[in-house]
C-alpha positions, 0 to 999 in steps of 0.5 A: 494389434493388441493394446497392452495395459501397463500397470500404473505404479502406485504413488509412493505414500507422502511420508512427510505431512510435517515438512509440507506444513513447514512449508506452507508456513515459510512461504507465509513468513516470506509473504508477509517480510516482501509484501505485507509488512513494507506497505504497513511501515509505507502506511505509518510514514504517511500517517504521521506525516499527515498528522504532522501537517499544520498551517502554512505547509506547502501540499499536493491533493490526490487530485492534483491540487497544489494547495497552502494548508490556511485551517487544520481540522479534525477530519479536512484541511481548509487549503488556499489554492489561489488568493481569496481561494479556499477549498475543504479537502479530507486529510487523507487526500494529502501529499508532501509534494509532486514527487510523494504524490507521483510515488504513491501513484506508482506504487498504486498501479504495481499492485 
């Protein structure tokens, strides 16, 4: 039995190096429209909404927490948690209610 060796054919030349630089660009553009630019806008909703906390509002910390903001400072919130019980937590730790902070979570475990 003889092999026989079949000439391979010669890939045909890429005419287009612009169409694949096109492309890549596009599939950027998609990424960023799907992905990027709706967690940035998610981002901004809970900043302004972590700046617009004051005294007296109802909120849920990271951790669980179910708290009364009694102190807003700088950087930490001073949060009644129970009568004569306060604690210090930072502001970034802060959610609205129960149901933004499950929300959040879910969003953290898609990614």
């Amino acid at each position: 039995m003889y092999l026989q060796f079949i000439p391979l054919q010669e890939a045909a030349p890429q005419g287009g190096g612009f169409s694949g630089i096109i492309m890549i660009v596009l599939l950027l553009v998609v990424f960023w429209l799907f992905m990027i630019r709706p967690q940035q806008k998610r981002q901004k909703e809970i900043r302004k909404f972590r700046e617009g906390l004051s005294k007296g509002d109802k909120i849920v910390t990271a951790g669980g927490i179910y708290g009364t903001i009694t102190d807003v400072r700088e950087k930490t919130f001073v949060v009644e948690i129970t009568k004569g019980v306060s604690i210090t937590i930072d502001k970034g730790s802060v959610y609205p209610s129960a149901s933004e902070a499950a929300q959040d979570a879910q969003q953290n475990q898609q990614k």
